[in-house]
Short mmCIF file of the C-alpha atoms (twelve columns), coordinates in Angstrom:
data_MODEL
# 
_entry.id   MODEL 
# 
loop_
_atom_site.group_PDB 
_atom_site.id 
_atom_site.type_symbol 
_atom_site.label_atom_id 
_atom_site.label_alt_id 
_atom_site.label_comp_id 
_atom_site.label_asym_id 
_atom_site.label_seq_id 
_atom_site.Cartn_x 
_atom_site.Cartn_y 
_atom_site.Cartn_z 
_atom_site.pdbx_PDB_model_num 
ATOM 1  C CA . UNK A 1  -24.205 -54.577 127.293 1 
ATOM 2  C CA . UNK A 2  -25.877 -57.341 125.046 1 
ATOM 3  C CA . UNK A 3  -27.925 -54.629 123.282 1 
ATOM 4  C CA . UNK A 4  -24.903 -53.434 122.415 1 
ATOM 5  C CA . UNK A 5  -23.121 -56.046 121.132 1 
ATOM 6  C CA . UNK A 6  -26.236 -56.897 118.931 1 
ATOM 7  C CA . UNK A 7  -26.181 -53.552 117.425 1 
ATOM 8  C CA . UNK A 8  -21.855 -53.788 117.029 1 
ATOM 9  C CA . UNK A 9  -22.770 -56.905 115.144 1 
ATOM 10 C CA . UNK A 10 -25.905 -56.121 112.738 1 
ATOM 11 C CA . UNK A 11 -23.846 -52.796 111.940 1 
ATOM 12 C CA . UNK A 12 -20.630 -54.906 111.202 1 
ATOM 13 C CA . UNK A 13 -22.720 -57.328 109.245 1 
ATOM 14 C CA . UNK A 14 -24.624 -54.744 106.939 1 
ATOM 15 C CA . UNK A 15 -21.312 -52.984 106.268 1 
ATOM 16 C CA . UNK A 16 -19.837 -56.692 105.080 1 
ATOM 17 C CA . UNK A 17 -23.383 -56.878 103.157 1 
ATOM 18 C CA . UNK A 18 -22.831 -52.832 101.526 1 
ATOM 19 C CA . UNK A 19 -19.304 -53.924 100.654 1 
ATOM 20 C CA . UNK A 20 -19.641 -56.992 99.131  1 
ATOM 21 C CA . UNK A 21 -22.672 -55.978 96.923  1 
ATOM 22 C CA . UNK A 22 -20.617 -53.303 96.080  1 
ATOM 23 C CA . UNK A 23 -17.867 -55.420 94.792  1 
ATOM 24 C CA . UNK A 24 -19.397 -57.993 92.991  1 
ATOM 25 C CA . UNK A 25 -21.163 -55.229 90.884  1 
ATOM 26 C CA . UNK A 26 -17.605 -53.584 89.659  1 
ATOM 27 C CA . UNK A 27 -16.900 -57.079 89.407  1 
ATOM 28 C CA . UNK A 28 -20.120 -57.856 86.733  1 
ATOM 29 C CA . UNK A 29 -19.114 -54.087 85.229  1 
ATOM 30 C CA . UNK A 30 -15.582 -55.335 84.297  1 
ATOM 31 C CA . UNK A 31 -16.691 -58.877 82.713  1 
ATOM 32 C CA . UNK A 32 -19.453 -56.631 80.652  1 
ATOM 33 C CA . UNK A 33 -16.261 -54.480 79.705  1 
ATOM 34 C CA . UNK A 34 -14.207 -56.824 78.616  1 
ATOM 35 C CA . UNK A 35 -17.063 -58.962 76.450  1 
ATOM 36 C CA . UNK A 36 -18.412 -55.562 75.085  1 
ATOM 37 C CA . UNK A 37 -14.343 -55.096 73.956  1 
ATOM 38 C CA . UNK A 38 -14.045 -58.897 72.707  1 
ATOM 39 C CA . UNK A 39 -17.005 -58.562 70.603  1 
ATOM 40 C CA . UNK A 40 -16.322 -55.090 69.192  1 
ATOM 41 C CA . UNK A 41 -12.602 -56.702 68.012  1 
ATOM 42 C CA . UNK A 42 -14.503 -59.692 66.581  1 
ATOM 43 C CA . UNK A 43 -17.028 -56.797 64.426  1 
ATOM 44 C CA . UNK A 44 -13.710 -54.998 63.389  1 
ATOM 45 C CA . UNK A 45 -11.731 -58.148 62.352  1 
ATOM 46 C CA . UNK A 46 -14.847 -59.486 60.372  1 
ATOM 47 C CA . UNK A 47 -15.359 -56.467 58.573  1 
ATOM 48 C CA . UNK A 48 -12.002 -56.007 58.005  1 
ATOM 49 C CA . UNK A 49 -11.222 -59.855 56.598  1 
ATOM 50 C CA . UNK A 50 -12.027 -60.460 52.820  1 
ATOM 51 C CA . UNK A 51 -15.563 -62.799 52.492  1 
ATOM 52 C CA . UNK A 52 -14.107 -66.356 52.080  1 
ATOM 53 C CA . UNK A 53 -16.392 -66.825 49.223  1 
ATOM 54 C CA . UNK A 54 -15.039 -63.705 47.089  1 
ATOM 55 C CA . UNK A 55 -14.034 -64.406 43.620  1 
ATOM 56 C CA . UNK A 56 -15.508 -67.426 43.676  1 
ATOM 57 C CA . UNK A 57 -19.009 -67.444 43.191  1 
ATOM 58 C CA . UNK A 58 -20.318 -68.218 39.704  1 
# 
């Protein structure tokens, strides 16, 4: 009966350990998402703004 509670609980606990590794790396995939998306908008609105020095340059 204790053998069997030991294995109930390592199984339980490696499950926990699958899911949570699991989770946290969708969790990393999203926050490389959503810089990879901030910094393309950043690129397109600098390309897309005039230089702040045109027309005045000598």
């Amino acid at each position: 009966m204790a053998i069997f509670v030991i294995i109930v609980v390592c199984v339980v606990l490696m499950a926990l350990f699958f899911a949570v590794t699991i989770a946290g790396g969708r969790a990393h995939d999203r926050q490389n998402a959503e810089r990879d998306e901030a910094e393309r908008r950043r690129a397109e609105r600098e390309r897309q703004a005039p230089s702040r020095n045109s027309g005045t340059e000598i």
